[in-house]
N, C-alpha and C positions, 0 to 999 in steps of 0.2 A: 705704298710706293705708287707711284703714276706710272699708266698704262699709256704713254704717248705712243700713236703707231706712225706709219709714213702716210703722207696724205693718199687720200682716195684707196687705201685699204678697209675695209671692214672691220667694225670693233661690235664684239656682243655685246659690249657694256662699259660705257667709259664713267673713268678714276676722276671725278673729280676734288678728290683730297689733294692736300698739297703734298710733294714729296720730299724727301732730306734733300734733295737739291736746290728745289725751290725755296725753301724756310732757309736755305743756308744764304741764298742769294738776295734775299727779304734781310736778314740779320742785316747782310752786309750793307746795304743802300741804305737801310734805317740808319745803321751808324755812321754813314757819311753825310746823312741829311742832317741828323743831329748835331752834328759837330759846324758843319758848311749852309744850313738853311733854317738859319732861326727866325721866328718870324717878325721880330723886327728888323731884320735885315731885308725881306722880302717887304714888309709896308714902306720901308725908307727909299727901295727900290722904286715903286709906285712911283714916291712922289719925285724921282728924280730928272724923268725924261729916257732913261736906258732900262729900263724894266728886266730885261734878260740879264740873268745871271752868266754868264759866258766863263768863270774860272768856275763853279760849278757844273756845267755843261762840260768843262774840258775833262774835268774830275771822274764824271760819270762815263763819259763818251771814249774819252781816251783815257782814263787810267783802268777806268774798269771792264773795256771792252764794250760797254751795253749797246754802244750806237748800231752796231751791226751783229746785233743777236738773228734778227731774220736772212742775214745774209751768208750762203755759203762758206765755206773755212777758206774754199778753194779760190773768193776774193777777198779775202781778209776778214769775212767775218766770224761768226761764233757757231752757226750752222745750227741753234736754238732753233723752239717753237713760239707761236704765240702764248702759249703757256706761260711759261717765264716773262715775256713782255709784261704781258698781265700783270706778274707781278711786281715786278719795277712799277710799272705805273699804278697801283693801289700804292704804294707807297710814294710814287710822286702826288697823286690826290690827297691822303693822308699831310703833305707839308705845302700843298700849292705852289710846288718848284716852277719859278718862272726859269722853264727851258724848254727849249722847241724840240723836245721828248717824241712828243704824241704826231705833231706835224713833220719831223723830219727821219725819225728810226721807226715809224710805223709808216706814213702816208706817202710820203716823197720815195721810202724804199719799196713798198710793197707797188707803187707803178711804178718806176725803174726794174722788178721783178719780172712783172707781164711785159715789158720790153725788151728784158734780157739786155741791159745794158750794163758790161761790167767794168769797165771804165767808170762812172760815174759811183757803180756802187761799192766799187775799191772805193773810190774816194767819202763816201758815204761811212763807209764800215769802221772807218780810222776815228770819223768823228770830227776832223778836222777842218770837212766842209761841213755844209749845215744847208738842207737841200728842203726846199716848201714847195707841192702843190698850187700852180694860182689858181686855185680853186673856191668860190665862195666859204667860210667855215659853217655855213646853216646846210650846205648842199646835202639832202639824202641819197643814200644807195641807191643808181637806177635813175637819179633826176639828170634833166637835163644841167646844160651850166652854160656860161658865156665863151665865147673865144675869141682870140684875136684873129685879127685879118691881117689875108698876107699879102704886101705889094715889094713886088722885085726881090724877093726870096727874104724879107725883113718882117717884123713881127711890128703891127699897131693895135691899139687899144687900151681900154682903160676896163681893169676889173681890181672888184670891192671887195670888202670885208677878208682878204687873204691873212688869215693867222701867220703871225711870227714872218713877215716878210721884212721885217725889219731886220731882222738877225740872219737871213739868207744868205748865202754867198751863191746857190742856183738856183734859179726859178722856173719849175715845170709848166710849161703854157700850152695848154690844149689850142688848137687853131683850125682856124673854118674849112683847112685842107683835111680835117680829121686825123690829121699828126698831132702829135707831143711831141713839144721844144723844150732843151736846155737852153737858158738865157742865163747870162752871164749876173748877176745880180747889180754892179758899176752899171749895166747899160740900160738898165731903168732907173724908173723914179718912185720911190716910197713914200707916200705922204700917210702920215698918222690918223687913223679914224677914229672917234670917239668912239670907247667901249668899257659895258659895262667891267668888263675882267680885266682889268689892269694887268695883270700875271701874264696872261695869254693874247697883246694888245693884236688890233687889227688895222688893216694898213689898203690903201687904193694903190695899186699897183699900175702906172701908165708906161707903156710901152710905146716909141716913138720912135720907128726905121732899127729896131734893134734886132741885132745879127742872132739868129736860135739853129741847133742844129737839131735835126730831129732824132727823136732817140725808138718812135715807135707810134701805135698805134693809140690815138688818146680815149676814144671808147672803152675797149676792154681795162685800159689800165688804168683809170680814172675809178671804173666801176668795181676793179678789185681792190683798190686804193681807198674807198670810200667806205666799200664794204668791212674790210679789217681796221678800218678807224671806230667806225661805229661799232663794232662788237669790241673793240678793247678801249673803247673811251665809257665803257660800264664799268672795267676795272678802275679806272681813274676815279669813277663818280661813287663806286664802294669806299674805295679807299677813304673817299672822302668822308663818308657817310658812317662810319665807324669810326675815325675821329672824332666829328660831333658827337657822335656818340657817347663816347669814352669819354671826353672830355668833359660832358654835362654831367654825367653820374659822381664824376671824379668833383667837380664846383660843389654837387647837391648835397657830396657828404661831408664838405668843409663848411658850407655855409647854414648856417644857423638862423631858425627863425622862435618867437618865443622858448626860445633856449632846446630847442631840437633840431637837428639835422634836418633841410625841406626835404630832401631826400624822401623821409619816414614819412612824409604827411601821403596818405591813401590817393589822392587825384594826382598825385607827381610820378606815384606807382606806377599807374593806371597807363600814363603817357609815357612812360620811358619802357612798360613793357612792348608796348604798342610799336613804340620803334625799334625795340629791338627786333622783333619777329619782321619786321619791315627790312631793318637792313641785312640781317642773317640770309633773306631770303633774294635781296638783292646780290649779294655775294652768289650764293649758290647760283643764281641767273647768270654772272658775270663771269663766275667759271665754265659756264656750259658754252656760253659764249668765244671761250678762248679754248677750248676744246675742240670743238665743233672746226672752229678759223684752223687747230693744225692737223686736224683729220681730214678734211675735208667734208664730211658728213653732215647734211643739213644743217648747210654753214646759214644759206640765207635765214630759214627760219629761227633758230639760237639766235644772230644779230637782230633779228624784227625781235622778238620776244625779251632779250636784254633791254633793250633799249625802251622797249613801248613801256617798262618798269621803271628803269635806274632814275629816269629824269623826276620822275613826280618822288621818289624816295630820298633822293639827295637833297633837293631842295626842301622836302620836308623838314628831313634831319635839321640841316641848319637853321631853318624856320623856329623851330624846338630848342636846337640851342641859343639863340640868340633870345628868345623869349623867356629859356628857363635861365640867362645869366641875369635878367631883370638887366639895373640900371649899367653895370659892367658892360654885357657886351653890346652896349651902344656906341661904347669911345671907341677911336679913331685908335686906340692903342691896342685894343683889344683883335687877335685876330680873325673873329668869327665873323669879318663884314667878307674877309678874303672870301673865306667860306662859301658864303653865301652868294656874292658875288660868281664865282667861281659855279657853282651849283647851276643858278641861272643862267650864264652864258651856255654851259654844257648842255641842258637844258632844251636848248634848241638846235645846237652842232650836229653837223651829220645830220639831221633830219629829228623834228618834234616827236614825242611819244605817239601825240595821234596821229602823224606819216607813217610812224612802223609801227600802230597797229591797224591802219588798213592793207599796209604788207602784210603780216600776220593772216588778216582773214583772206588777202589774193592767194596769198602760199596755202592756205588751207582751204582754200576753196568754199568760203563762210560767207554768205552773200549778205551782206548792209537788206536790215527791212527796210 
């Protein structure tokens, strides 16, 4: 059983096995992923122009409560840890659900949290708003970022690469006064930027005399917004990573080469053990990382040390499985390009592996020769 405590208590030794709670709430999302996000419905998506799935999002958000897992009961939410998060998102990693998941029930709630705003995050908790950081999606824990400018109490500027601003209906704007605005998502402009993850597209956000009300202070909330993305966007990139996984063992023992399983041939071994002990260990880094997020307990270092792993391990994987599906998974039909796709974008989110591991050696005091 899982030992979650209240944050900032003392744990002699935290549980990172999953507990009958969380396996039962893993059962459940997998079966609604399965039934609701196959993945040619997700490639046909791509190629549409609407990329979000939004009757899925509603599924998840509002039928099954998950939108407001990190939000109090006492504004509608489910009063969860990042634990549980965690594990919705290895199982949204796991199917590449195009849903602004990770950007609006982790990032847009966790700074509306350090604002204390419960107006917005009533609204958030239902599911039925859809709330994005404009916040760069490469930004590391602790980095700076751009803001808008403020003339005659209205919000101007133009900021890039905002994940899922498309599907927003509120947009969090840090601004040069050191406040964080709700902006109304009608009073800006969304223009599409090319990107490699289609699932998770990215958008320039231009703001022009647009009315924001402040909701709080944009430093602190930005930085614990930033910080709990990145240590639970390992669980995404596990999840991921264990699909490919799974999935290439599962090809290796159908496909046949001189009348054997490739599977069996000794250098296919060799490499699928390799990644297993690769992803195994990624996981165990991505639980410690969402552990840490709901104790409070050396949270920053767990998020540096997740991360300075996940990214070069997920892209591995899919590396491996697209390689080990030969000529299959090249076509556009096959879903390992999402994958991969998906891997890479991640890859650099929240901050590159090598950003947090020179967090890692700041937090340990490990000085670059």
């Amino acid at each position: 059983m899982s030992t979650t405590h209240a944050p900032g208590t003392p744990s002699a030794e935290p549980d990172l096995l999953y507990s009958e709670e969380e396996e039962a709430l893993r059962a459940a999302v997998r079966d609604l992923l399965g039934d609701h996000c196959d993945a040619a419905g997700v490639i046909a998506r791509t190629e549409s122009g609407t990329p979000h799935d939004l009757a899925l999002w509603k599924s998840l958000a509002d039928g099954m409560g998950l939108a407001g897992l990190l939000i109090p009961e006492a504004l509608g939410g489910q009063g969860a840890t990042h634990r549980e998060v965690a594990v919705v998102l290895e199982e949204l990693g796991r199917a590449v659900a195009p849903v602004p998941y990770l950007t609006s029930a982790v990032v847009a709630t966790e700074a509306l949290l350090a604002c204390a705003d419960e107006e917005l995050l009533g609204r958030l908790a239902t599911g039925r708003t859809i709330g994005v950081l404009a916040v760069a999606l490469h930004t590391a824990p602790g980095a700076g970022f751009p803001a808008a400018t403020l003339e005659n109490g209205t919000l101007r500027g133009e900021l890039t690469g905002i994940a899922d601003a498309a599907a927003a209906d509120v947009l969090l704007v840090p601004a040069e006064d050191g406040g964080l605005y709700a902006v109304d998502a009608g009073a800006v402009t969304v223009t599409p930027q090319p990107s490699l993850d289609l699932t998770r597209p990215l958008a320039v956000v231009t703001l022009d005399s647009a009315p924001g009300r402040r909701v709080g202070d944009a430093g602190p909330a930005v930085r614990r917004a930033l910080r709990a993305a990145a240590g639970l966007l390992a669980s995404e990139q596990s999840g991921l990573a264990d699909w490919a996984l799974t999935e290439t063992v599962r090809y290796l023992k159908e496909r046949k080469q001189f009348n054997r399983p490739v599977g069996g041939f000794q250098a296919i071994k060799h490499r699928l053990a390799q990644l297993w002990l690769e992803v195994v260990s990624l996981r165990a880094a991505a639980r410690n990382a969402a552990d840490a997020l709901s104790s409070g307990e050396d949270a920053d270092i767990a998020v540096a040390v997740a991360q300075a792993y996940a990214a070069p391990v997920a892209v591995h994987a899919a590396e491996e499985a697209l390689q080990l599906h030969a000529g299959i998974g090249m076509t556009w039909e096959h879903p390992i390009h999402l994958y991969l796709k998906r891997a890479k974008a991640d890859s650099i989110a929240y901050g590159t592996a090598g950003a947090h591991r020179e967090a890692v050696a700041a937090l340990v005091d490990l000085q670059a020769p």
